[in-house]
N, CA, C and O atoms as CSV, one atom per row, in Angstrom:
chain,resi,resn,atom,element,x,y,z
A,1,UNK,N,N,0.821,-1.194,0.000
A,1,UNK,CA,C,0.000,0.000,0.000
A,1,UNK,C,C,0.866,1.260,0.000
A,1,UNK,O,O,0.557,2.284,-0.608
A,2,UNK,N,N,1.846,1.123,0.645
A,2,UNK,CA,C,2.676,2.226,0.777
A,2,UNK,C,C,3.588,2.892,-0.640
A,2,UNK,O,O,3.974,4.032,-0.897
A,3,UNK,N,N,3.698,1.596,-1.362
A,3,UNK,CA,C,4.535,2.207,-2.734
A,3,UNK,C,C,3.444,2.148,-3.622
A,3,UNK,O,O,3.788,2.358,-4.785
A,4,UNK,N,N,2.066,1.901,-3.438
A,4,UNK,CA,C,1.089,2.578,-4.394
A,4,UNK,C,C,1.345,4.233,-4.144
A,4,UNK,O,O,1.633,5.084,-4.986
A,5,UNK,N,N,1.112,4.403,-2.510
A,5,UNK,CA,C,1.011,5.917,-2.482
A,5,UNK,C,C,1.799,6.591,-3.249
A,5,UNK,O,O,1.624,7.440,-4.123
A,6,UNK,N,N,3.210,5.789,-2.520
A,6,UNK,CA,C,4.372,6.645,-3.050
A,6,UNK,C,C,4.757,6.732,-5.012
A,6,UNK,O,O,5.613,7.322,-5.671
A,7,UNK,N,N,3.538,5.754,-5.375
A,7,UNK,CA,C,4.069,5.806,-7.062
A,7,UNK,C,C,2.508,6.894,-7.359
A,7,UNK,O,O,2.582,7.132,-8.564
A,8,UNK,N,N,1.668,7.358,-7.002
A,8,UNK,CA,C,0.972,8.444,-6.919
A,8,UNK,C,C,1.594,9.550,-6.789
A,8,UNK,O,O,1.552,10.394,-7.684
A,9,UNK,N,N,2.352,9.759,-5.532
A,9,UNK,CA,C,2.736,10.493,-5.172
A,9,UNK,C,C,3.576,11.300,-6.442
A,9,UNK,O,O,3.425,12.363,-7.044
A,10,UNK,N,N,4.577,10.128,-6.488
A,10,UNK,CA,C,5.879,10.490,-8.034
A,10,UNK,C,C,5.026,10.858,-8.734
A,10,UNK,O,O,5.231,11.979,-9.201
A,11,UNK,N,N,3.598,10.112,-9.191
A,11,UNK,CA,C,3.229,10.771,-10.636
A,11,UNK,C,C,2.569,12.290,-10.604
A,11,UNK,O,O,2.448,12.971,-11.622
A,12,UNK,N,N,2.268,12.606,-9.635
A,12,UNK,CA,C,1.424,13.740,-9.240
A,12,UNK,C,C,2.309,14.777,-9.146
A,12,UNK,O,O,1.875,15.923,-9.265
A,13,UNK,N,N,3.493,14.578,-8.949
A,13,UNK,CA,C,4.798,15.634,-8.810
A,13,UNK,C,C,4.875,15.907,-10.472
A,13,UNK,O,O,4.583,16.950,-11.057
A,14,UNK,N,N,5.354,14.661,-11.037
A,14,UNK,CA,C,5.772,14.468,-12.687
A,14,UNK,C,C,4.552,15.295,-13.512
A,14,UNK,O,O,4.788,16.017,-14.481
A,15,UNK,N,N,3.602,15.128,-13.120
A,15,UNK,CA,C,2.062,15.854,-13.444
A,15,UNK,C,C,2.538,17.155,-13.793
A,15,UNK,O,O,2.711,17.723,-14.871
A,16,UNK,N,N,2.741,17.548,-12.341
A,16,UNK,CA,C,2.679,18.766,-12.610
A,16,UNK,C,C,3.728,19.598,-12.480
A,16,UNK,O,O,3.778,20.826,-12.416
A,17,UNK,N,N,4.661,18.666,-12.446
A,17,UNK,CA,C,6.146,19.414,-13.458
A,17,UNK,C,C,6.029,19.606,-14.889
A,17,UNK,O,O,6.353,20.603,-15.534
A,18,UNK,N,N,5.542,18.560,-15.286
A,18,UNK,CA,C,4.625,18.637,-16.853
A,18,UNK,C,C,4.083,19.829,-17.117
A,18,UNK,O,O,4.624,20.634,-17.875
A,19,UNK,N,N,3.007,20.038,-16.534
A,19,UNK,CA,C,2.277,21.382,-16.573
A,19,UNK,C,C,2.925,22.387,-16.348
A,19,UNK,O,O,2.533,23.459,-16.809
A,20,UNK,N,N,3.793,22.331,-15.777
A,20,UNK,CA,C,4.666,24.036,-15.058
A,20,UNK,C,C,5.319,24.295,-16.512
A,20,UNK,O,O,5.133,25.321,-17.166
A,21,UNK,N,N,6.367,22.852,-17.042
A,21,UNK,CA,C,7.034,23.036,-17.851
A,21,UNK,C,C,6.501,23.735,-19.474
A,21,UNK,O,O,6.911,24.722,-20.085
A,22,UNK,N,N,5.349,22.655,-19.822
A,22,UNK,CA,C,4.394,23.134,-21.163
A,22,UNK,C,C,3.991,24.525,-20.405
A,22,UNK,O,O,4.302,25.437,-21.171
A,23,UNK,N,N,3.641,24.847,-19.664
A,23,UNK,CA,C,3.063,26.403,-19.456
A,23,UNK,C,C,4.023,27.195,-19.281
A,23,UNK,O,O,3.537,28.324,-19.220
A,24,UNK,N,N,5.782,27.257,-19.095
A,24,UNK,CA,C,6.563,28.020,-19.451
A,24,UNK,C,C,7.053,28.385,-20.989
A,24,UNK,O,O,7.524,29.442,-21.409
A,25,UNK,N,N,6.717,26.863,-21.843
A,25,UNK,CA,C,6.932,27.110,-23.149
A,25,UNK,C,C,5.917,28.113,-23.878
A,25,UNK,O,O,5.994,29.054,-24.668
A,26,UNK,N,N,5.081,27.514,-23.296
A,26,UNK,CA,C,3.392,28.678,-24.330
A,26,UNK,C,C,3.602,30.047,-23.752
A,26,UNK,O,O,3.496,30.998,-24.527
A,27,UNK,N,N,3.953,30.321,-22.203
A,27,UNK,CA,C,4.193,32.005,-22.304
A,27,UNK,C,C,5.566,32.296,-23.468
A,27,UNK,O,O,5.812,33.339,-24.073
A,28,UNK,N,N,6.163,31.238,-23.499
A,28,UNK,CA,C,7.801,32.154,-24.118
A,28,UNK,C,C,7.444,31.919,-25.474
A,28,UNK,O,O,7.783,32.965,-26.026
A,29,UNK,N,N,6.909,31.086,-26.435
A,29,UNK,CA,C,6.550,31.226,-27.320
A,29,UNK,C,C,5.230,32.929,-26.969
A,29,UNK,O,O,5.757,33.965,-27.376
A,30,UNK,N,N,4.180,33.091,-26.505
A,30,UNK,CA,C,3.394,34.024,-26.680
A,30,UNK,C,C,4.752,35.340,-26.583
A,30,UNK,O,O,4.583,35.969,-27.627
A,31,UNK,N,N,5.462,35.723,-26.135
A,31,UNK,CA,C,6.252,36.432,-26.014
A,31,UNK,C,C,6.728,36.777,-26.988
A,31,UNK,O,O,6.853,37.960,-27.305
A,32,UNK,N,N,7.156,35.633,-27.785
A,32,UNK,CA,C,7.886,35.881,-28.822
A,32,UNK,C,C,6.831,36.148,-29.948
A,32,UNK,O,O,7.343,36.822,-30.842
A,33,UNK,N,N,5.425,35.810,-30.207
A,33,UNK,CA,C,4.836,36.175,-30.829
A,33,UNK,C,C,4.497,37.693,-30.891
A,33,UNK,O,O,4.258,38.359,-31.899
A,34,UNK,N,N,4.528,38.080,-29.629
A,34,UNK,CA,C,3.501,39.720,-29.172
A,34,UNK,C,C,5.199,40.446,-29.836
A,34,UNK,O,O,5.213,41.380,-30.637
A,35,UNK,N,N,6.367,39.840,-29.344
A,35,UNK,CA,C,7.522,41.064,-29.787
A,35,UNK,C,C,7.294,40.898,-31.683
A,35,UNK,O,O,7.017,41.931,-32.292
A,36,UNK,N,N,7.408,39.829,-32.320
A,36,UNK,CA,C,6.773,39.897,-33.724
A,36,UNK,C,C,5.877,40.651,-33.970
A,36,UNK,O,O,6.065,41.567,-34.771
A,37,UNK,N,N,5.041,40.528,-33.544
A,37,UNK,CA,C,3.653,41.565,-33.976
A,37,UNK,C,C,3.976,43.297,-33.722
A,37,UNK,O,O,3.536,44.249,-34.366
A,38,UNK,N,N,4.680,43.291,-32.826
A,38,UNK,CA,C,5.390,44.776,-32.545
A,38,UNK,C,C,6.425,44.944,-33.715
A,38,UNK,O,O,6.467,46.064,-34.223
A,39,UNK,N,N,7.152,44.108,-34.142
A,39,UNK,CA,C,8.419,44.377,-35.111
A,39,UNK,C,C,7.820,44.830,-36.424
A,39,UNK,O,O,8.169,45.847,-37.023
A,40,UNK,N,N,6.777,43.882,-36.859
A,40,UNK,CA,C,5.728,44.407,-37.714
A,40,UNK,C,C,5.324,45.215,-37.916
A,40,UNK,O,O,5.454,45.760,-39.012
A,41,UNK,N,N,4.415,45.835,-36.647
A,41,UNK,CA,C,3.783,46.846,-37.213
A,41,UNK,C,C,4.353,47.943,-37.079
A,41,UNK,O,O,3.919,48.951,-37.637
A,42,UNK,N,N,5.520,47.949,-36.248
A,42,UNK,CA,C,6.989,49.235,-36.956
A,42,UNK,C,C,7.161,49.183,-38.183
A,42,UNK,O,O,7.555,50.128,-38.868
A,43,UNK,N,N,6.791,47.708,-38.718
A,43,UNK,CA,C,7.440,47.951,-40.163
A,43,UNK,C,C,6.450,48.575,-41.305
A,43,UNK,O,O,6.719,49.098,-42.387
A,44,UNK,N,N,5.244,48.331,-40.677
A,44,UNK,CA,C,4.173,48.795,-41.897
A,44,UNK,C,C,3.942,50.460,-41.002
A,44,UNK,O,O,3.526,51.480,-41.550
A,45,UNK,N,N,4.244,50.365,-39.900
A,45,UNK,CA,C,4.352,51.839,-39.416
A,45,UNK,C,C,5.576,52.635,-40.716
A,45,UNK,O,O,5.058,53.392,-41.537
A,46,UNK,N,N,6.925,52.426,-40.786
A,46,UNK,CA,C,7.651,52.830,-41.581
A,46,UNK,C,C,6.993,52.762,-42.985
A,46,UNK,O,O,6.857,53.811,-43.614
A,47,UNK,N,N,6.728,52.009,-43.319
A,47,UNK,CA,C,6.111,51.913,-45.012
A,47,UNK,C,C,5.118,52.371,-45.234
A,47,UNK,O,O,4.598,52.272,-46.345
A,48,UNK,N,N,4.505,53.084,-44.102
A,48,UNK,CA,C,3.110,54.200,-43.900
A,48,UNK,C,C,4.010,55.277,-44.340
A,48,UNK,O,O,4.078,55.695,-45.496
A,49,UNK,N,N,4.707,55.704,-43.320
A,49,UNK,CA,C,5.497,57.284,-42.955
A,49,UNK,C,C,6.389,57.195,-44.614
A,49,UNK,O,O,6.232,58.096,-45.438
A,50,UNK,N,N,7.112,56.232,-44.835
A,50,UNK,CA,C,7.858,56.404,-46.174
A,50,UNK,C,C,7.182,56.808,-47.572
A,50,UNK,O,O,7.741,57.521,-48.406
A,51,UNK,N,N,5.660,56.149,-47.738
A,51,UNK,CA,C,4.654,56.179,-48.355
A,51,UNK,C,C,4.037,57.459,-48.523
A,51,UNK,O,O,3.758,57.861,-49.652
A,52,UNK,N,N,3.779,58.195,-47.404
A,52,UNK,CA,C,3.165,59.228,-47.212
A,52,UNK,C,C,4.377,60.475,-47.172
A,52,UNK,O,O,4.165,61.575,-47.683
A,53,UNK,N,N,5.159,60.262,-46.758
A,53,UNK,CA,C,6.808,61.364,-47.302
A,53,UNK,C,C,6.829,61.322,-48.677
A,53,UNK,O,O,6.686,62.437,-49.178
A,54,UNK,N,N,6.938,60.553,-49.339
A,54,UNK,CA,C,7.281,60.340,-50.820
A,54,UNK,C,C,6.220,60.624,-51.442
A,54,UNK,O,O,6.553,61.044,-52.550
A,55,UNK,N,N,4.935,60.621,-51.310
A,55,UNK,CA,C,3.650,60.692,-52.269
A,55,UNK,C,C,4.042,61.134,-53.540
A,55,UNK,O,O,3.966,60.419,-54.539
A,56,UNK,N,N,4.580,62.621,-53.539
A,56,UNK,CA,C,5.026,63.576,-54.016
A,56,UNK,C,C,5.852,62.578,-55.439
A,56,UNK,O,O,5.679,62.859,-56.625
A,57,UNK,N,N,6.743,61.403,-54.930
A,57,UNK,CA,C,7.244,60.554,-56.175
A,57,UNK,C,C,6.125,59.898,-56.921
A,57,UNK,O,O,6.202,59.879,-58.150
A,58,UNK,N,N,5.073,59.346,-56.313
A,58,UNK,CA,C,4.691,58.041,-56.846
A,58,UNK,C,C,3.086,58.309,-56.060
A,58,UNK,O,O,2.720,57.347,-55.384
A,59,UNK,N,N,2.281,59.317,-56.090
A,59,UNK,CA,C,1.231,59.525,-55.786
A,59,UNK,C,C,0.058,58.523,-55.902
A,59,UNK,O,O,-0.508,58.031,-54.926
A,60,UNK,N,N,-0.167,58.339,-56.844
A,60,UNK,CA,C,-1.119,56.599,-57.246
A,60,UNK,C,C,-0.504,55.502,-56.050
A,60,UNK,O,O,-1.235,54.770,-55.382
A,61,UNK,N,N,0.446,55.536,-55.975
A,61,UNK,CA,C,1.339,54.076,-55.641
A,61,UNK,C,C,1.244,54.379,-53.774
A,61,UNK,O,O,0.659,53.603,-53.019
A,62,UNK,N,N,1.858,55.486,-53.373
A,62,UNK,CA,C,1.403,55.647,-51.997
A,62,UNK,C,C,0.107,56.238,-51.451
A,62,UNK,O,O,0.115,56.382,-50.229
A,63,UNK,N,N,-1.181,56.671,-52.186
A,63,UNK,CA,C,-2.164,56.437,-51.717
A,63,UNK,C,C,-3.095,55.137,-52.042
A,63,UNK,O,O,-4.315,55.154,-51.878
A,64,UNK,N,N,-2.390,54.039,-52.509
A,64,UNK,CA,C,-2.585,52.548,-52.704
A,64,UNK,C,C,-2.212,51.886,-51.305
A,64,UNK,O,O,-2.942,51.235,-50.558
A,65,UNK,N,N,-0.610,52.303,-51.131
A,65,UNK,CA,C,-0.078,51.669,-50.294
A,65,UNK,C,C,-0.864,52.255,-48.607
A,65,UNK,O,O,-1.372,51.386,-47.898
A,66,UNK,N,N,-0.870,53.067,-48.346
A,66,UNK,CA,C,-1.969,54.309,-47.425
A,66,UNK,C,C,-2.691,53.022,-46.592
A,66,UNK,O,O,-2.633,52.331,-45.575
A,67,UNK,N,N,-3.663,53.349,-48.284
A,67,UNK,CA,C,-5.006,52.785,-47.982
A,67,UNK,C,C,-5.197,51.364,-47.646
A,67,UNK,O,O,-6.039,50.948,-46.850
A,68,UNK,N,N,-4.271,50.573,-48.376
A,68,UNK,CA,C,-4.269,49.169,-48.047
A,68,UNK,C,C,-3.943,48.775,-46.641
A,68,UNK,O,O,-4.498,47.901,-45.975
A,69,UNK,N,N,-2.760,49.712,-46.229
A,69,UNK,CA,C,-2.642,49.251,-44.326
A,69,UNK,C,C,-3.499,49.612,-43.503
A,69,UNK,O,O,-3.830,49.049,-42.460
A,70,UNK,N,N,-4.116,51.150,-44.234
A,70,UNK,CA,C,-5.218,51.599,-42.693
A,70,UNK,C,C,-6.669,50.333,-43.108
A,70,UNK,O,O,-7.326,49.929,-42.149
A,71,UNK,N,N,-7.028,49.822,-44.534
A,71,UNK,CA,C,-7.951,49.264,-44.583
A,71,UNK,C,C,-7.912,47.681,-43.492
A,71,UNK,O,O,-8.811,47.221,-42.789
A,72,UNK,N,N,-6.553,47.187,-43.721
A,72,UNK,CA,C,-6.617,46.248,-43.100
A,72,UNK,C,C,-6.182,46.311,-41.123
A,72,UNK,O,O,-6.236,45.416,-40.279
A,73,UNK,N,N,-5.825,47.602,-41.025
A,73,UNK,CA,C,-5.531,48.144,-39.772
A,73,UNK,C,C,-7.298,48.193,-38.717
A,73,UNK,O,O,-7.646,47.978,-37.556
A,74,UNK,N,N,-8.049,48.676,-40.219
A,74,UNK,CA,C,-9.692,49.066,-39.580
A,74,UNK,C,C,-10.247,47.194,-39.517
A,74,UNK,O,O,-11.209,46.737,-38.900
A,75,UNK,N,N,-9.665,46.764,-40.017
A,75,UNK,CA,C,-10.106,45.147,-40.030
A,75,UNK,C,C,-9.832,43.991,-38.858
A,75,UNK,O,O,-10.453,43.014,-38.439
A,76,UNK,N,N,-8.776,44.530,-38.609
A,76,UNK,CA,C,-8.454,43.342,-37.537
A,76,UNK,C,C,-8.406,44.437,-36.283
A,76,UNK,O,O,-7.441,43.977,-35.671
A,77,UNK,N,N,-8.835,45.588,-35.519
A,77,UNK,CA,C,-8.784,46.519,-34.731
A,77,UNK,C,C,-10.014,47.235,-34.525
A,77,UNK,O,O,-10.049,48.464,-34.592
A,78,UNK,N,N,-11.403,46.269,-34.184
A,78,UNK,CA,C,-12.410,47.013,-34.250
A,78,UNK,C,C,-12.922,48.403,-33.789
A,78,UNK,O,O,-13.957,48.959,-34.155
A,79,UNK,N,N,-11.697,48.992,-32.635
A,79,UNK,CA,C,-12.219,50.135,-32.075
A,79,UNK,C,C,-11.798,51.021,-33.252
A,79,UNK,O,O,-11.987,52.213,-33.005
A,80,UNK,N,N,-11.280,50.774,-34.464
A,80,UNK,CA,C,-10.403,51.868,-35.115
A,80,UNK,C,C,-11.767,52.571,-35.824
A,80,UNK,O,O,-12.758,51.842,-35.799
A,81,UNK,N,N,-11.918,53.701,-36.361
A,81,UNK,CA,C,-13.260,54.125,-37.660
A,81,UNK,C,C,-13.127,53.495,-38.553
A,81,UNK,O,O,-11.998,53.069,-38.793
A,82,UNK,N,N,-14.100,53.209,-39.320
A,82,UNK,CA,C,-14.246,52.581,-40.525
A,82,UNK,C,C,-15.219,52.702,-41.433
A,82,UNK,O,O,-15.178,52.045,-42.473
């Protein structure tokens, strides 16, 4: 009876070392997702500001480019106007 407990015991530790462990991976993966999504949207932040500096070259082409980020900016960001 006693090394039933004690093989409960082990698995219930192993359990939830398990769990501690998978739930340190999914925050550090989410981490690394949220800093991606930030690197991003610096980057379509820049290709806004570059777009809209330059118009003046390529007017058609950066109120294309404009419109395509704020359209999909109003899409996935429901508080934005639309």
């Amino acid at each position: 009876m006693t090394f039933l407990l004690a093989g409960v015991a082990v698995f219930a530790v192993l359990c939830v070392c398990l769990v501690l462990f998978f739930r340190s991976l999914a925050e550090e993966r989410a981490r690394t997702a949220e800093a991606e999504a930030r690197r991003l949207q610096a980057v379509l932040d820049d290709v806004k500001d570059i777009a809209w500096t330059n118009r003046d070259i390529a007017p058609e082409l950066a109120t294309i480019v404009i419109d395509t980020i704020r359209t999909a900016e109003r899409q996935h960001r429901p508080g934005l106007p639309g």
